[in-house]
N, C-alpha and C positions, 0 to 999 in steps of 0.2 A: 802622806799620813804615816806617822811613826808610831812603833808597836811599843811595848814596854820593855824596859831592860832585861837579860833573861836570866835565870836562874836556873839550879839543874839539882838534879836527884842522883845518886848513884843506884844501877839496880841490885839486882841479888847477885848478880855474877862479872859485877864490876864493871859496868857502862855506865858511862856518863851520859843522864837524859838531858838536855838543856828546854825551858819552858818561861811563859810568859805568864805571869799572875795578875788580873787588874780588874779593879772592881769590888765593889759588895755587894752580897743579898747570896742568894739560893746559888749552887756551883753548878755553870755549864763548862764541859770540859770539850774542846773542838779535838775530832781527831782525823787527822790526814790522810790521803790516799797512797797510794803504793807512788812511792819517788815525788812523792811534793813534800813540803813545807809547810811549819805553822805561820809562816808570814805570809801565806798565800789566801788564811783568815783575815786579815789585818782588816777588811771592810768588818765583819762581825765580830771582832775583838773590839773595833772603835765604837759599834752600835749597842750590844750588848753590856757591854762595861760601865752602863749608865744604870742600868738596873739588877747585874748579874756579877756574882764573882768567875772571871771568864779565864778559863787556865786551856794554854794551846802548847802542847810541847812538838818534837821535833823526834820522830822513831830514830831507834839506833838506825844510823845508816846513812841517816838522813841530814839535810838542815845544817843545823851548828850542834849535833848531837856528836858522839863519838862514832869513829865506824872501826868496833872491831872486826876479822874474820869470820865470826861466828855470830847464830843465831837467827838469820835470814829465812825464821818461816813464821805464821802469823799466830801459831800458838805463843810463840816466843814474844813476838811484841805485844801481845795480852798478857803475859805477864810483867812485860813493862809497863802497861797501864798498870795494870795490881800496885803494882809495885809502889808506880806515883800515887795512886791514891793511899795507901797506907802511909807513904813517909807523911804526905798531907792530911793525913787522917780526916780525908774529906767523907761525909757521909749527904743523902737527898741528890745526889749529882744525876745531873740531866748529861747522857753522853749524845754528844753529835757527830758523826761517822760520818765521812762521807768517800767513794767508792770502796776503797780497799779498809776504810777505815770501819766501815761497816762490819765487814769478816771479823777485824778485831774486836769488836761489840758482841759479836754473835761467838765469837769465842773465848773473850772473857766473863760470856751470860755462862755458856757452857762448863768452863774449868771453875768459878770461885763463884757462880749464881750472882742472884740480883737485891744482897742483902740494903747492898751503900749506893741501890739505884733505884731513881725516883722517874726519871721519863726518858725516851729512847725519840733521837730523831736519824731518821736512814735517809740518805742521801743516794739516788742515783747507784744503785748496788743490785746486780740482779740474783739469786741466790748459788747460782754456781756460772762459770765462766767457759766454762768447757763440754760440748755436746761427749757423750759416752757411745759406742759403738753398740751396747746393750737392750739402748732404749728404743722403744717404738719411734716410728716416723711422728713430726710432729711436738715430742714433749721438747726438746733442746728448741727450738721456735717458742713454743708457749712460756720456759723459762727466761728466753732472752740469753740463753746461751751462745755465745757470736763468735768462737772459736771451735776446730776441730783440734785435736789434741796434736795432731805433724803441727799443724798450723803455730799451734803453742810452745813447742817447743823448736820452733824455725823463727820465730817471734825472739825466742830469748839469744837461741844461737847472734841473731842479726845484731842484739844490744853489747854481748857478749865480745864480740869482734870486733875489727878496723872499722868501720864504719859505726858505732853503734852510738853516737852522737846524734848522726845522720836518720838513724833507725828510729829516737827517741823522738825526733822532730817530727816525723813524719806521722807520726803516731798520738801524737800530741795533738795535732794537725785536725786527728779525728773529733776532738773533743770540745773547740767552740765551735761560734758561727763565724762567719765573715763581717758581723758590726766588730767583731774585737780589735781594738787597734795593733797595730804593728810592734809599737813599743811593748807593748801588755804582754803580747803572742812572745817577745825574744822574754819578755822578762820571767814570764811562768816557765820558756824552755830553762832558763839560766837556774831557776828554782829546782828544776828537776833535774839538772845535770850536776848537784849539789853529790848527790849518791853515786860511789862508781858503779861503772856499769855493767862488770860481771856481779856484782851483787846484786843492783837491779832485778838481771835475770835469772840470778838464783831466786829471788823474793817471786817474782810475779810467775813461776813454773809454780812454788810450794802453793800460792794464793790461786793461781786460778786453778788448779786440778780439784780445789774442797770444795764439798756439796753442803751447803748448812741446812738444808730444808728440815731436817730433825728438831733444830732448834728453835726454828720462827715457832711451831706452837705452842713452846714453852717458856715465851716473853711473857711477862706476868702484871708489865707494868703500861702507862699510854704510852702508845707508839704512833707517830709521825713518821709516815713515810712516801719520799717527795721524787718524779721523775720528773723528763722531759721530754717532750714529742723528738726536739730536734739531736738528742744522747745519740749515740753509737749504740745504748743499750735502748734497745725498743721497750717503747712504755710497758707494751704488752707484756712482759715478765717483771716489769717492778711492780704492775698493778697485781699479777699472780702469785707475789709476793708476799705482798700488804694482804691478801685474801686469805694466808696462811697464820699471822698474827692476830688474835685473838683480839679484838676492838680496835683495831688499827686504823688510823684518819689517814686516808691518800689524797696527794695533789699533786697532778702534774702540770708543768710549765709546758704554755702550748708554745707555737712555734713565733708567736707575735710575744709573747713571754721570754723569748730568748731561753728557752726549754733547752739548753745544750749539757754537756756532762759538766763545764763548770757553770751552771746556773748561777751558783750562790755568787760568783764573779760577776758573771756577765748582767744578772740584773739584782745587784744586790739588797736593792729598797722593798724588792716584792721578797724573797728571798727572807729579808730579815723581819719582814709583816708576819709572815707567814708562819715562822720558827716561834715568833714571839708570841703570837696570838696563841698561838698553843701551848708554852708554855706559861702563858698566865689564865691558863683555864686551871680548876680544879683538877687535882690531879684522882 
């Protein structure tokens, strides 16, 4: 299945974003996780693009984008979305996040609000990644918090290093099931080893230490928000999530759903019912 040719924006501080444009009607914009790819869309850029104008770019760092030195924290690639959307002066755009691409939503709701946003769909994102030594026993459980902060920064050290190929695979590893085939499994690795991997590590220390719960009540617009029984991130914090969003529709993919952290992969036909049904409801 081939994507479209890509094109690219420059941002404000002179990175090159490279992006896929295809389709007419209302803008859905797909936005990536931490160290994947817009070609890792490629099922809902092919489904979508029949009814939607479907723009999927590629974060600095990432993809076939630029990687400079700088910029590796998630405010920053909210302002690279800002960014694409203004050179595209797209306005009514539906954003679809999905894990780390979420944060970016919730941080570009945060810095520039929800003037040129029309529906939010959150994908598999629990609202922070990191339990705090602060909090009572129990709330890092109830968020779906699945790191301890050593932990997180041993996590990066490992990507960071001789091994950290090794490190990306393994961890990777966490996020389908075992129906995923083999070729599929090297080819999402080869996707994510697109980024090197002391930037990786810088990116995924700056993304998992942020706590957005501040912001979930201040979404203003529908919100779709979708887990998995079988994620790394327990439903129980994406559901605790979507209860913090103000009219927000939850579904989680059960485990006969192929419910894993790439859901929208592994079973893409419910996946893309589901995204779509929503957004051709009234908004």
């Amino acid at each position: 299945m081939n994507i479209a040719p890509l094109e690219s924006i420059t941002t404000n501080d002179g990175t090159v974003l490279r992006y896929t444009d295809t389709g007419t009607g209302p803008t859905l914009i797909l936005i990536s996780g931490w160290s994947q790819t817009a070609a890792q869309y490629k099922k809902q850029i092919h489904h979508f693009s029949s009814s939607h104008r479907v723009i999927a770019f590629d974060h600095r760092g990432h993809g076939q984008s630029d990687r400079p030195f700088f910029g590796y924290r998630v405010s920053r690639l909210a302002a690279d979305l800002n960014d694409l959307i203004l050179a595209l002066d797209l306005t009514d755009v539906a954003l679809l996040g999905h894990s780390m691409g979420c944060s970016i939503v919730w941080s570009y709701w945060d810095l520039y609000g929800g003037k040129r946003v029309a529906k939010l769909i959150l994908v598999d994102e629990p609202s922070t990644l990191v339990t705090s030594p602060v909090w009572e026993d129990g709330v890092g459980v109830g968020l779906s918090a699945i790191f301890a902060p050593i932990q997180t920064f041993e996590l990066a050290g490992g990507l960071a290093g001789p091994d950290g190929e090794k490190v990306s695979s393994g961890l990777l590893a966490t996020m389908w099931t075992d129906e995923m085939p083999d070729d599929e499994k090297a080819w999402f690795i080869e996707q994510n080893l697109h980024m090197p991997r002391h930037l990786a590590a810088e990116l995924l220390v700056n993304h998992a230490f942020t706590d957005w719960r501040d912001v979930l009540p201040r979404l203003t617009v529908p919100t779709l928000v979708i887990g998995g029984d079988l994620s790394l991130f327990p439903a129980q914090g994406i559901s605790a999530l979507a209860a913090q969003i103000p009219g927000a529709d939850l579904r989680i993919f059960s485990a006969d759903e192929l419910g894993s952290h790439f859901l929208f992969w592994e079973n893409s036909q419910l996946f893309n019912k589901t995204v779509g049904d929503f957004l051709q409801n009234p908004a």
